[in-house]
N, CA, C and O atoms as a Tinker XYZ file with bonds, in Angstrom:
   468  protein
     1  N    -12.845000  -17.707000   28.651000    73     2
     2  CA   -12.954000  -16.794000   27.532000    64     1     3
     3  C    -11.755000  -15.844000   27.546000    63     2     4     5
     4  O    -11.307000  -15.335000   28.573000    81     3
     5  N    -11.159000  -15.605000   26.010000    73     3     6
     6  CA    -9.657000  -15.120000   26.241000    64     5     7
     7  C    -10.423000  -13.516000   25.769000    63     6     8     9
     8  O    -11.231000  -13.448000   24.843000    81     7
     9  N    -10.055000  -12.488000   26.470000    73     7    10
    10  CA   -10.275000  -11.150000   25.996000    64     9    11
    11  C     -8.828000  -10.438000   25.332000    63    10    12    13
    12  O     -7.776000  -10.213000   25.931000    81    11
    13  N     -9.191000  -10.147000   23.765000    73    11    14
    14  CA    -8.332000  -10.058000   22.850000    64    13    15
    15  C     -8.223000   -8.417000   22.720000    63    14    16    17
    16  O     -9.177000   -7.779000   22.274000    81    15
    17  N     -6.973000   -7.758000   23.146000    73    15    18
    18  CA    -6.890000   -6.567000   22.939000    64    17    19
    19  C     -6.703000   -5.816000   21.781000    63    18    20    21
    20  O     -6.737000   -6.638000   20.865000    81    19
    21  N     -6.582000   -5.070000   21.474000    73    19    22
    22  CA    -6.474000   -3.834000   20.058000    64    21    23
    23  C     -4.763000   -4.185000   20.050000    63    22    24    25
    24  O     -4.338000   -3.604000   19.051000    81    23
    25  N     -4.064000   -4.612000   20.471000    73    23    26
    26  CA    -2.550000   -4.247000   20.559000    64    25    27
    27  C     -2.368000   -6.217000   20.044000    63    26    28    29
    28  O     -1.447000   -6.482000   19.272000    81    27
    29  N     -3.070000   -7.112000   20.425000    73    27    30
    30  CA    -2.852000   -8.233000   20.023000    64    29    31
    31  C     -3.147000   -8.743000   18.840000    63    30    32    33
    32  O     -2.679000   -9.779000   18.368000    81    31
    33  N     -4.139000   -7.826000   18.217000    73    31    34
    34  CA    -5.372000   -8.099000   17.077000    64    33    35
    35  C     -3.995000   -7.667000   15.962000    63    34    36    37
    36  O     -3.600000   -8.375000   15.035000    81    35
    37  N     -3.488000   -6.438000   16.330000    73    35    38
    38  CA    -2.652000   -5.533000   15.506000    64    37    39
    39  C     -1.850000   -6.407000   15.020000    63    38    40    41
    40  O     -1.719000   -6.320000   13.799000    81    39
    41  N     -1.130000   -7.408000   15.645000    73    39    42
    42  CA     0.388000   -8.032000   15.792000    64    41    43
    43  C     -0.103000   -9.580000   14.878000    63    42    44    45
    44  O      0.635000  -10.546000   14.683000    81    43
    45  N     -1.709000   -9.416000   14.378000    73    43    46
    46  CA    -1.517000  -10.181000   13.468000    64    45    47
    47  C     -1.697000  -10.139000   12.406000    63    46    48    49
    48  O     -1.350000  -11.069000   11.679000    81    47
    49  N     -2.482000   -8.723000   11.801000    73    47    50
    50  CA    -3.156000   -8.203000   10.448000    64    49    51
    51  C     -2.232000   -8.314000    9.108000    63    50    52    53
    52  O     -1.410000   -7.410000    8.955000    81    51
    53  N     -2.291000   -9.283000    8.180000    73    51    54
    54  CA    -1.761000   -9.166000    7.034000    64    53    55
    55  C     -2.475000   -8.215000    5.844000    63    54    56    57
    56  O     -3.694000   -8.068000    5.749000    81    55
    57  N     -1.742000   -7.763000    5.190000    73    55    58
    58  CA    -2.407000   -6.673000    4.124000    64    57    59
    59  C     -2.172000   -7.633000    3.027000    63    58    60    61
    60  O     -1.361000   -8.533000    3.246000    81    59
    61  N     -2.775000   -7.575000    1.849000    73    59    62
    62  CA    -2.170000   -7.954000    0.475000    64    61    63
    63  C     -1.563000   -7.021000   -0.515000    63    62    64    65
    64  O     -1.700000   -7.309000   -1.704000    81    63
    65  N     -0.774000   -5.713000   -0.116000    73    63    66
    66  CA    -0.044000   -4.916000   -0.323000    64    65    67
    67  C      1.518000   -4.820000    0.379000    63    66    68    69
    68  O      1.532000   -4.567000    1.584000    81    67
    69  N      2.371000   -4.943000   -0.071000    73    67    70
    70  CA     3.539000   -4.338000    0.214000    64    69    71
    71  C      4.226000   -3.340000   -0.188000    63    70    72    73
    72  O      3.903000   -2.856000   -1.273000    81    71
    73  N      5.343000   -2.755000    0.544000    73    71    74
    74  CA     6.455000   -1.904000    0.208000    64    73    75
    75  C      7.030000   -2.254000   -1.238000    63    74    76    77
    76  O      7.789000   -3.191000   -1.479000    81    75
    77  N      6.404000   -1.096000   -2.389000    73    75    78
    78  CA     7.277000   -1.288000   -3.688000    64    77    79
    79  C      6.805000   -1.584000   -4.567000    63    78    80    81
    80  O      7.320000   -1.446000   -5.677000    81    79
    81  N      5.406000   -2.209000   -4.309000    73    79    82
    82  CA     3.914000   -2.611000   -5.067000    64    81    83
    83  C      3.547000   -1.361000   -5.929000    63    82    84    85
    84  O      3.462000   -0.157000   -5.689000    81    83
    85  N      3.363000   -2.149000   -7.038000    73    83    86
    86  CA     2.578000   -0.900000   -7.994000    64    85    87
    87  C      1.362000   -1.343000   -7.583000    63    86    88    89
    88  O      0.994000   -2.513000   -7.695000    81    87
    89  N      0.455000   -0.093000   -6.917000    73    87    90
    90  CA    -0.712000   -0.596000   -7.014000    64    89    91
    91  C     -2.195000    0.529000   -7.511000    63    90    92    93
    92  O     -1.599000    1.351000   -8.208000    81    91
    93  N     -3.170000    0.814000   -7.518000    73    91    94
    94  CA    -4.281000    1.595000   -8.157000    64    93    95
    95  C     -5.041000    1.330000   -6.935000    63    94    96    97
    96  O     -5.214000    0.391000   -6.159000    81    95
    97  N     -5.651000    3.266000   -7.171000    73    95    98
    98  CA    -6.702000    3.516000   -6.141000    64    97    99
    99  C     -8.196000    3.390000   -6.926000    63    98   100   101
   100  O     -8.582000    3.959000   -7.947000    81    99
   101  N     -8.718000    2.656000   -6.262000    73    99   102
   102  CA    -9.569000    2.212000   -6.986000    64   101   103
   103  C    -11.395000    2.640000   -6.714000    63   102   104   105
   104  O    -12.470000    2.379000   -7.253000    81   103
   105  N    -10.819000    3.548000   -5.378000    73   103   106
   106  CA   -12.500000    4.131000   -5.125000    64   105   107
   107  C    -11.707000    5.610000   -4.407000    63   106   108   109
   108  O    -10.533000    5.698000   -4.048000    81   107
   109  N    -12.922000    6.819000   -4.343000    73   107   110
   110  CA   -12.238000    7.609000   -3.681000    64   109   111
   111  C    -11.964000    9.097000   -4.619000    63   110   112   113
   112  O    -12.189000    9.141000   -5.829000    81   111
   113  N    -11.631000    9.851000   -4.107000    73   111   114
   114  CA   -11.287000   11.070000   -4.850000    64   113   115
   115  C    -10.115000   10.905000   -5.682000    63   114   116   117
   116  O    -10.134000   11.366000   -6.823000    81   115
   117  N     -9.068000   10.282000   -5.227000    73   115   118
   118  CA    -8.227000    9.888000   -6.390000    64   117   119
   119  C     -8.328000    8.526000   -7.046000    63   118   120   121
   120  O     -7.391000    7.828000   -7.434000    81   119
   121  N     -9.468000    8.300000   -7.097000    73   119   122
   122  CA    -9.598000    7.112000   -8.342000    64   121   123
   123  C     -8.910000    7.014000   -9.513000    63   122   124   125
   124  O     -8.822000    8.033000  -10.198000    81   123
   125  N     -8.401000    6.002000   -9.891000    73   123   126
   126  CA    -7.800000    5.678000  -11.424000    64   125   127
   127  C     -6.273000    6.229000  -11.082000    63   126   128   129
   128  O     -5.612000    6.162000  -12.119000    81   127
   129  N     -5.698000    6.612000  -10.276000    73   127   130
   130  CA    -4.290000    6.854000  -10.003000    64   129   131
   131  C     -3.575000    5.711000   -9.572000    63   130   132   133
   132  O     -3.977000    4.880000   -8.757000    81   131
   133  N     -2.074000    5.721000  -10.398000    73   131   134
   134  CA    -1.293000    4.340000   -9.871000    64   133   135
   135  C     -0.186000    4.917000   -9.447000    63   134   136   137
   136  O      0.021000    6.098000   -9.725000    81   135
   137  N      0.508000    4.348000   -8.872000    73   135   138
   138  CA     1.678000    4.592000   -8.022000    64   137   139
   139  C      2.052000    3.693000   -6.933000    63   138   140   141
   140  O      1.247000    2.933000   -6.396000    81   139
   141  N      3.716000    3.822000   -6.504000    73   139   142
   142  CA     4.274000    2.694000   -6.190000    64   141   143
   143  C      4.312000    3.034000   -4.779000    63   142   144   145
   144  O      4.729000    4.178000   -4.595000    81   143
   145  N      3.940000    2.255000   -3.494000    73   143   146
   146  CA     3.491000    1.992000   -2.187000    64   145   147
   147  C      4.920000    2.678000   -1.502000    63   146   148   149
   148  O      5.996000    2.329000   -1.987000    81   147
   149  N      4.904000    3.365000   -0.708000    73   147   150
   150  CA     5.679000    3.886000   -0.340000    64   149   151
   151  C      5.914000    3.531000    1.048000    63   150   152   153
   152  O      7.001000    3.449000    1.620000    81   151
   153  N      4.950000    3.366000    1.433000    73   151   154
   154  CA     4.995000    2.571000    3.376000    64   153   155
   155  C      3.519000    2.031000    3.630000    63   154   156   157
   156  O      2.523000    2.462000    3.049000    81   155
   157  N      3.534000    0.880000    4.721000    73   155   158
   158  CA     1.887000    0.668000    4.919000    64   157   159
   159  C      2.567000    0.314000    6.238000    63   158   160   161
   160  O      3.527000   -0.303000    6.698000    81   159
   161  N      0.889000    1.505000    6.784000    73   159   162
   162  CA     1.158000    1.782000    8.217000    64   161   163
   163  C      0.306000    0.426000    9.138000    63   162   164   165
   164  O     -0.293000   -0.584000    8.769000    81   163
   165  N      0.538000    0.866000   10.125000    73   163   166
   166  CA    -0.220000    0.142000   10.978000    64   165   167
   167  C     -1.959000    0.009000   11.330000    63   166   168   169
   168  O     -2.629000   -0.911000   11.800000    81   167
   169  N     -2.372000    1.667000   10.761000    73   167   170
   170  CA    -3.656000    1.985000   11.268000    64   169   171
   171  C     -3.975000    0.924000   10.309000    63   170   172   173
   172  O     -4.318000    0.265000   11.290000    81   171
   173  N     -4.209000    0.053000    9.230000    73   171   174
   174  CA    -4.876000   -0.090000    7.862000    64   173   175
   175  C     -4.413000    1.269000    7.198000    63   174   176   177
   176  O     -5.074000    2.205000    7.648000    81   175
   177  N     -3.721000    1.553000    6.506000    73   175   178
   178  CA    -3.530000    2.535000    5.377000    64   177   179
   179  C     -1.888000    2.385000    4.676000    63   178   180   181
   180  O     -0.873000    1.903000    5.178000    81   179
   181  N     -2.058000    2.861000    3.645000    73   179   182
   182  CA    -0.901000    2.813000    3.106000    64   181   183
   183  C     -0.517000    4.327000    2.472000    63   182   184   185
   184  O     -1.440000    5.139000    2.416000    81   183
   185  N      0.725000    4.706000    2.024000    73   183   186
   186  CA     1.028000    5.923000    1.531000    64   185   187
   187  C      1.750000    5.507000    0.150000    63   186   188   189
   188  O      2.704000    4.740000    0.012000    81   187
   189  N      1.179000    6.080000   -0.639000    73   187   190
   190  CA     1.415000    5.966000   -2.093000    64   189   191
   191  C      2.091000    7.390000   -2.808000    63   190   192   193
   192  O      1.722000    8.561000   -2.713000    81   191
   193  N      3.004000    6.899000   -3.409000    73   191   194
   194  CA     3.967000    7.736000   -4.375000    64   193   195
   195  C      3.263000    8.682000   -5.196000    63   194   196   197
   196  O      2.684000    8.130000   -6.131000    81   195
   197  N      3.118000   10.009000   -5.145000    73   195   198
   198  CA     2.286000   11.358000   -6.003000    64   197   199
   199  C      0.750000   10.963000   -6.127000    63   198   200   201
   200  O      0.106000   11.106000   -7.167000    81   199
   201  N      0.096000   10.297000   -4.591000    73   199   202
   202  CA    -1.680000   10.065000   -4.708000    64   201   203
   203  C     -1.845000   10.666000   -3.579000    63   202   204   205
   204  O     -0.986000   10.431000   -2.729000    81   203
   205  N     -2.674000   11.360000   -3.310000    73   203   206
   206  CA    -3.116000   12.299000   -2.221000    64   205   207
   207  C     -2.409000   13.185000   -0.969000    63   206   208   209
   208  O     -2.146000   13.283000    0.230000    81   207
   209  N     -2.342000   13.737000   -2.328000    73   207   210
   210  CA    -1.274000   14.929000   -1.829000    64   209   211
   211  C     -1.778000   15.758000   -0.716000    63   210   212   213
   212  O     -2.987000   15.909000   -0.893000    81   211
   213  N     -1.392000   16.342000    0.321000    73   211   214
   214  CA    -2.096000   17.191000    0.737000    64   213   215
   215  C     -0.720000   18.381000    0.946000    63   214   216   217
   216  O      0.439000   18.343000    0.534000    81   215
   217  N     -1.510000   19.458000    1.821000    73   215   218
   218  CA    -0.367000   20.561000    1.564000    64   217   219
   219  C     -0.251000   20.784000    3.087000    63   218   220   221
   220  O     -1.290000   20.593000    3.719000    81   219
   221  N      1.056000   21.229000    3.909000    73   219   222
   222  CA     1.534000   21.296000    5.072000    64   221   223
   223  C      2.066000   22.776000    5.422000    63   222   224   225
   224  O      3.200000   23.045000    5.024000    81   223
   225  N      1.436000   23.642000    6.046000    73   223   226
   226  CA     2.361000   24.837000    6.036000    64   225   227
   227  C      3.366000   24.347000    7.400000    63   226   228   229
   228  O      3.097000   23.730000    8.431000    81   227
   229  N      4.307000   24.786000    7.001000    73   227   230
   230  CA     5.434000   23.866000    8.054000    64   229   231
   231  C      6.618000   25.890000    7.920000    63   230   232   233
   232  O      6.881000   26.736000    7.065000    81   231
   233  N      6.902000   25.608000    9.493000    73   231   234
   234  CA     7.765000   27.116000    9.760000    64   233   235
   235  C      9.291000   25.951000    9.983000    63   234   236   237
   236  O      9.497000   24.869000   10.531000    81   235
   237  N     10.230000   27.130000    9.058000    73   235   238
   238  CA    11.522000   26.867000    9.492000    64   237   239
   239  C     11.918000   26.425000   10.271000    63   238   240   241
   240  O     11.642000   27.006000   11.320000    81   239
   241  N     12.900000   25.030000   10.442000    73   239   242
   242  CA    13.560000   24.372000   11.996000    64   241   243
   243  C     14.721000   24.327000   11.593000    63   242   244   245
   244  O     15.053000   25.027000   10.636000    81   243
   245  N     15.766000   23.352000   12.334000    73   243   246
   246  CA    17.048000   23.532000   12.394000    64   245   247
   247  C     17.767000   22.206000   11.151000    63   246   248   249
   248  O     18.871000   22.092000   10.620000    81   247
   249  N     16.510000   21.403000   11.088000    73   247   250
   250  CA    16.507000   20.155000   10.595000    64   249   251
   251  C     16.113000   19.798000    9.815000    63   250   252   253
   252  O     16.385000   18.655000    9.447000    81   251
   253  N     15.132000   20.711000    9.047000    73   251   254
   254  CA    14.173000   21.056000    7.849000    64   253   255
   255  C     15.005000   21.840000    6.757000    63   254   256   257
   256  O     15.258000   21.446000    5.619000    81   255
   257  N     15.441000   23.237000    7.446000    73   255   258
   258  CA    15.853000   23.694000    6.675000    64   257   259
   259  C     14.756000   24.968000    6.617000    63   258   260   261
   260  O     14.399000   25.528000    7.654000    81   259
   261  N     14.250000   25.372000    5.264000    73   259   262
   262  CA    13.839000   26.334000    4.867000    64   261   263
   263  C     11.823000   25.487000    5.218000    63   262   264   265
   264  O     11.555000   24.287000    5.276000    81   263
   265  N     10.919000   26.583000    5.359000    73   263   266
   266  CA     9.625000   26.322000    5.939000    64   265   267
   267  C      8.763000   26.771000    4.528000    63   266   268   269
   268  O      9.224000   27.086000    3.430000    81   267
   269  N      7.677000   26.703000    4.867000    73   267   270
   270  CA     6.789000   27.216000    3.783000    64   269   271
   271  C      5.378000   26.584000    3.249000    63   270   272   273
   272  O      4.627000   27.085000    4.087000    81   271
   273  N      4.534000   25.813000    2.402000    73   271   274
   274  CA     3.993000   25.499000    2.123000    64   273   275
   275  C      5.091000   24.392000    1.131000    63   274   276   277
   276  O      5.879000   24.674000    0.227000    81   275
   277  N      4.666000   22.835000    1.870000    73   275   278
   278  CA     5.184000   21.342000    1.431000    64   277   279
   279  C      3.990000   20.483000    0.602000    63   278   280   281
   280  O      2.838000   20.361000    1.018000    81   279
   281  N      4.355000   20.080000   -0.288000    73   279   282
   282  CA     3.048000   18.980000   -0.533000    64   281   283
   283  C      3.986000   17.169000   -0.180000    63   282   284   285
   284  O      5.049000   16.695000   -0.582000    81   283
   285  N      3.184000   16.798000    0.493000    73   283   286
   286  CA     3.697000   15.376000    0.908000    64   285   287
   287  C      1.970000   14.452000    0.301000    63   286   288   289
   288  O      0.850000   14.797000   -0.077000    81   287
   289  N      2.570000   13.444000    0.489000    73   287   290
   290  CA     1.264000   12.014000    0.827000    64   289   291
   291  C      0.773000   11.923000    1.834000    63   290   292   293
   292  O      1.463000   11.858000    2.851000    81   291
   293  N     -0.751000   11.887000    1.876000    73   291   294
   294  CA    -1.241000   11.407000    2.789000    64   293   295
   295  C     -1.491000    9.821000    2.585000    63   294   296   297
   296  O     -1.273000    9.275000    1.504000    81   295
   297  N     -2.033000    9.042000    3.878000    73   295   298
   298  CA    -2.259000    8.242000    4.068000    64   297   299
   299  C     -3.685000    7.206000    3.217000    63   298   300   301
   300  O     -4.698000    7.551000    3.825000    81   299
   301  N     -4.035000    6.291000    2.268000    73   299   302
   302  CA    -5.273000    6.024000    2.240000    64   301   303
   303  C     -5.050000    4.716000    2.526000    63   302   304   305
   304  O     -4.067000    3.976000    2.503000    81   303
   305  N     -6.424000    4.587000    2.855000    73   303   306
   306  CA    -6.919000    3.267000    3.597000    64   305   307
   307  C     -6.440000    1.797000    2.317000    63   306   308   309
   308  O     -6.305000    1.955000    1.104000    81   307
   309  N     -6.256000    0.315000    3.177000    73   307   310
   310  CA    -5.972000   -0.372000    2.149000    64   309   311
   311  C     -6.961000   -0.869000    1.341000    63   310   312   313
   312  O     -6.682000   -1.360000    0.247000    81   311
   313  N     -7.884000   -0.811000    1.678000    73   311   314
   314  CA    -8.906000   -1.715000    1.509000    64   313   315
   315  C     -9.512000   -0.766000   -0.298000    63   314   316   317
   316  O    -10.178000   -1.291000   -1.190000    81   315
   317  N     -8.964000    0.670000   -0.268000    73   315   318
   318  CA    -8.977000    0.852000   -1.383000    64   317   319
   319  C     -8.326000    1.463000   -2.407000    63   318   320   321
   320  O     -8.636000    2.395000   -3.149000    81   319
   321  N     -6.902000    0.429000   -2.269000    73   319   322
   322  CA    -6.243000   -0.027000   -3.509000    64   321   323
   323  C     -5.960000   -1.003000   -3.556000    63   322   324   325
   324  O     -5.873000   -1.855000   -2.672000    81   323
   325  N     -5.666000   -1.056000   -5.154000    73   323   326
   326  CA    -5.615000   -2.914000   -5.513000    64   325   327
   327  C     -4.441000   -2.757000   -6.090000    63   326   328   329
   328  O     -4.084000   -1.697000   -6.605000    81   327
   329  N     -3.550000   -4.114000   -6.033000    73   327   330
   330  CA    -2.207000   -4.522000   -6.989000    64   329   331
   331  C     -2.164000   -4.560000   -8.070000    63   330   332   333
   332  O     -3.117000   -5.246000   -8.440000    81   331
   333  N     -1.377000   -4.086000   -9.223000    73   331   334
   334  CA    -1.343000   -3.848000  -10.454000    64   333   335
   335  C     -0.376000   -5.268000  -10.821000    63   334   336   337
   336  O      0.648000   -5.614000  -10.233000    81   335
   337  N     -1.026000   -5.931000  -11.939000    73   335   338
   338  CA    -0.361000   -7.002000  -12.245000    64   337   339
   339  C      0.585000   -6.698000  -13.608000    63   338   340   341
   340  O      0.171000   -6.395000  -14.727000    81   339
   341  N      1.624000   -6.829000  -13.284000    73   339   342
   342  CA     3.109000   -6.723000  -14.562000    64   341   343
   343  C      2.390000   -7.314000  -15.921000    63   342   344   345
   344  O      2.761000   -6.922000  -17.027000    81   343
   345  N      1.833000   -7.827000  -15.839000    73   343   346
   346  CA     1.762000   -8.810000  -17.050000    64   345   347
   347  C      0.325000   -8.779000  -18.073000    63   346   348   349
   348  O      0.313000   -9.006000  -19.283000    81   347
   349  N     -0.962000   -8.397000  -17.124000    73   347   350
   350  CA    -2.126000   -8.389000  -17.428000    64   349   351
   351  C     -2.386000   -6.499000  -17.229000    63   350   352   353
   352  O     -3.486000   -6.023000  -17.511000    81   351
   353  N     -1.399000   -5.731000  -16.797000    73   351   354
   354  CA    -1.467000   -3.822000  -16.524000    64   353   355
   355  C     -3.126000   -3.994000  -16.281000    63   354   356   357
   356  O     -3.902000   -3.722000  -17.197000    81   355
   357  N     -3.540000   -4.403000  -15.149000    73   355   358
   358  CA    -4.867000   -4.298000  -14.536000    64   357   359
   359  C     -5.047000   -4.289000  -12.946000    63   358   360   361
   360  O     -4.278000   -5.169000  -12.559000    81   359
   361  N     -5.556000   -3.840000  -12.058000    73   359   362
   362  CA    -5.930000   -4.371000  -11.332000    64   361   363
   363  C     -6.159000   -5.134000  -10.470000    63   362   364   365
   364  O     -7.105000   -4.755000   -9.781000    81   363
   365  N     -5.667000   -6.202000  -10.120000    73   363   366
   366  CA    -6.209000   -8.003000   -9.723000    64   365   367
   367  C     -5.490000   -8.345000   -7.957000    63   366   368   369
   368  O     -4.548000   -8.055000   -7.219000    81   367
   369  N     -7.088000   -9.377000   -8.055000    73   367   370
   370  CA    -6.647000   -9.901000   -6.619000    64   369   371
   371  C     -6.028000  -10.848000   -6.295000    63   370   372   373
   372  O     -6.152000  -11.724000   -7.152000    81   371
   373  N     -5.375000  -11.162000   -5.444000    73   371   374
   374  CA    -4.029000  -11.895000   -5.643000    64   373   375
   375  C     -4.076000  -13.073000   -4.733000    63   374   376   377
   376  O     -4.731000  -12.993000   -3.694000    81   375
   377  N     -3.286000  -14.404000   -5.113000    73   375   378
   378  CA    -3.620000  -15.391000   -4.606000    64   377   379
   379  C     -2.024000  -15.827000   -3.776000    63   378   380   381
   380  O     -1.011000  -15.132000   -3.864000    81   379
   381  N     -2.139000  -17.247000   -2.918000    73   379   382
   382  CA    -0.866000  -17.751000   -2.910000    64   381   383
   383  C     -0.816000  -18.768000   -3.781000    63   382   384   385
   384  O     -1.730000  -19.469000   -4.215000    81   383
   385  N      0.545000  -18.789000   -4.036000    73   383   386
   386  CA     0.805000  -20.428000   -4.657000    64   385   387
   387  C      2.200000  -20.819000   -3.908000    63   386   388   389
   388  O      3.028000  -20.065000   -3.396000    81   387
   389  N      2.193000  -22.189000   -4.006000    73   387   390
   390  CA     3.482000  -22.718000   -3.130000    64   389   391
   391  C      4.639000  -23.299000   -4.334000    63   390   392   393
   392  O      4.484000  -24.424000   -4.809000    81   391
   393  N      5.808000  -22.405000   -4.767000    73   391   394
   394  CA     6.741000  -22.728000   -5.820000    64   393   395
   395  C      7.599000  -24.396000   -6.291000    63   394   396   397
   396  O      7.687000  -25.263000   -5.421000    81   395
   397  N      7.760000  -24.469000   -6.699000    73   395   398
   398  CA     8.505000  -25.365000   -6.872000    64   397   399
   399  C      9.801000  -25.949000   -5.747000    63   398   400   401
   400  O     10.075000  -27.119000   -5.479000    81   399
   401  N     10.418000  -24.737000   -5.254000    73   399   402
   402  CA    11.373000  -24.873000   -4.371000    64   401   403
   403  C     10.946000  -24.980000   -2.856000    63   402   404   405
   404  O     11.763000  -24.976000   -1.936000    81   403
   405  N      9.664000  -25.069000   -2.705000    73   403   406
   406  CA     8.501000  -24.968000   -1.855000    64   405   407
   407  C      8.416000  -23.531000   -1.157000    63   406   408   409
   408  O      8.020000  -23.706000   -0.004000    81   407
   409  N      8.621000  -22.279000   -1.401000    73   407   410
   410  CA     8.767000  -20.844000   -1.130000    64   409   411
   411  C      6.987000  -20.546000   -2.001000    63   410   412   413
   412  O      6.476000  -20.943000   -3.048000    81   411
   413  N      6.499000  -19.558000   -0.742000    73   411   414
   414  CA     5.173000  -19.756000   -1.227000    64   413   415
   415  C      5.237000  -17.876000   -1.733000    63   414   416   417
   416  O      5.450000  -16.931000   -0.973000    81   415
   417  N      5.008000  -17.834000   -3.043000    73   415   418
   418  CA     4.552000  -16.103000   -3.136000    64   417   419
   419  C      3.229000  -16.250000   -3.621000    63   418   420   421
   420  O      2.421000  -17.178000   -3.644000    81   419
   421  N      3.241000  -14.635000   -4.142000    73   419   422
   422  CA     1.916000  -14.269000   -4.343000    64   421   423
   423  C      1.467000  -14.249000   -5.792000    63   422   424   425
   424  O      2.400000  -13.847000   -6.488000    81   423
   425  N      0.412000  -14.525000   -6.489000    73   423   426
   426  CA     0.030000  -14.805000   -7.714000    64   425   427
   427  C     -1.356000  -13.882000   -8.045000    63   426   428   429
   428  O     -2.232000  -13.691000   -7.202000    81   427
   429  N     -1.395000  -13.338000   -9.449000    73   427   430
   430  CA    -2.358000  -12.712000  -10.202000    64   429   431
   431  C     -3.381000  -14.225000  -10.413000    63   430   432   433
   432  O     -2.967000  -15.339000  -10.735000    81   431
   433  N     -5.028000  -13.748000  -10.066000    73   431   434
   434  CA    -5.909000  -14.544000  -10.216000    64   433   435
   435  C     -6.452000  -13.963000  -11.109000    63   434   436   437
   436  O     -7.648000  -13.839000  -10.842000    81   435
   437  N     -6.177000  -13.513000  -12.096000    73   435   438
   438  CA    -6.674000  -13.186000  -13.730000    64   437   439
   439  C     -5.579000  -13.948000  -14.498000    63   438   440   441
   440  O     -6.000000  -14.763000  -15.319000    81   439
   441  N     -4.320000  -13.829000  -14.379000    73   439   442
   442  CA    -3.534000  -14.168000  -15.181000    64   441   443
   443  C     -2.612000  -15.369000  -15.244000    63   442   444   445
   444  O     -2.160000  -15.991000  -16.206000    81   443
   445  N     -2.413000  -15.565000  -13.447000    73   443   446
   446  CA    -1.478000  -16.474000  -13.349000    64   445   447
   447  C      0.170000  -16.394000  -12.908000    63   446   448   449
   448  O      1.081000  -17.168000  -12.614000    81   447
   449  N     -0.047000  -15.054000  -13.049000    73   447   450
   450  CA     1.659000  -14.533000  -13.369000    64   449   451
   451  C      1.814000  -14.518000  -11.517000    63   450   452   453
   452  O      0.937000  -14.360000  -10.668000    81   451
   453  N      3.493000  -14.781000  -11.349000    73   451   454
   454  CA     3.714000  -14.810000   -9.800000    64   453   455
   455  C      4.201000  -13.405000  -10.051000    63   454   456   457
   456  O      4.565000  -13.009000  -11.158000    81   455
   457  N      4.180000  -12.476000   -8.652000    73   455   458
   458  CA     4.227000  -11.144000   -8.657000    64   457   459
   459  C      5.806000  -11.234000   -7.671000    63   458   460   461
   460  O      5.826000  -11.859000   -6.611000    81   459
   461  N      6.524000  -10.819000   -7.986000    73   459   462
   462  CA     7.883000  -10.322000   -7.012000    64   461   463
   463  C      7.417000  -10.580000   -6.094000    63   462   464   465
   464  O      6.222000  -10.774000   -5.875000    81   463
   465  N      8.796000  -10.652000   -4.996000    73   463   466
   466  CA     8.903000  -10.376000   -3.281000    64   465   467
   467  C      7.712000  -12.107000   -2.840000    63   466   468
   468  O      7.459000  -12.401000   -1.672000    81   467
């Protein structure tokens, strides 16, 4: 019996979100907000462009610059936002398909449409 650590489990988790994705929060205090993926971390979460803002009182450093009260992004979980499809401006969960040139991306299962990257 192989005992599978937290550090091995990690090194294989695919998200169906990437860096650059328009995507919608779709449960949550900021529900119905879209915005474009800004990083997806490791915990499960991603950070999205002007969605859950929070506020930082942060004191003057050498490297900062000037201190004060910052609003940045916080982190939300992936599991609730979904990919916004170019073509159908909804929602949708996303499939693979394998191209013509045999390069496999990702596809809208409402519409059909292949999504970038």
């Amino acid at each position: 019996m192989i005992l599978l650590t937290k550090k091995v489990l990690m090194m294989h988790r695919r998200f169906h979100v990437k860096r650059d994705d328009r995507v919608m929060v779709i449960t949550g205090r900021e529900k119905g907000k879209v915005g474009k993926v800004l990083k997806v971390l490791k915990n499960d979460s991603v950070i999205v462009e002007k969605v859950n803002l929070i506020k930082r009182h942060t004191r003057p450093s050498p490297y900062t610059g000037k201190g004060g009260i910052l609003e940045k992004e916080a982190p939300i979980h992936v599991s609730n936002v979904m990919v916004l499809c170019n073509k159908c401006m909804n929602p949708v969960r996303l499939g693979k398909r394998f191209l013509g040139d045999g390069t496999k991306s990702r596809v809208c299962k409402r519409c059909g449409e292949v999504l970038e990257s």
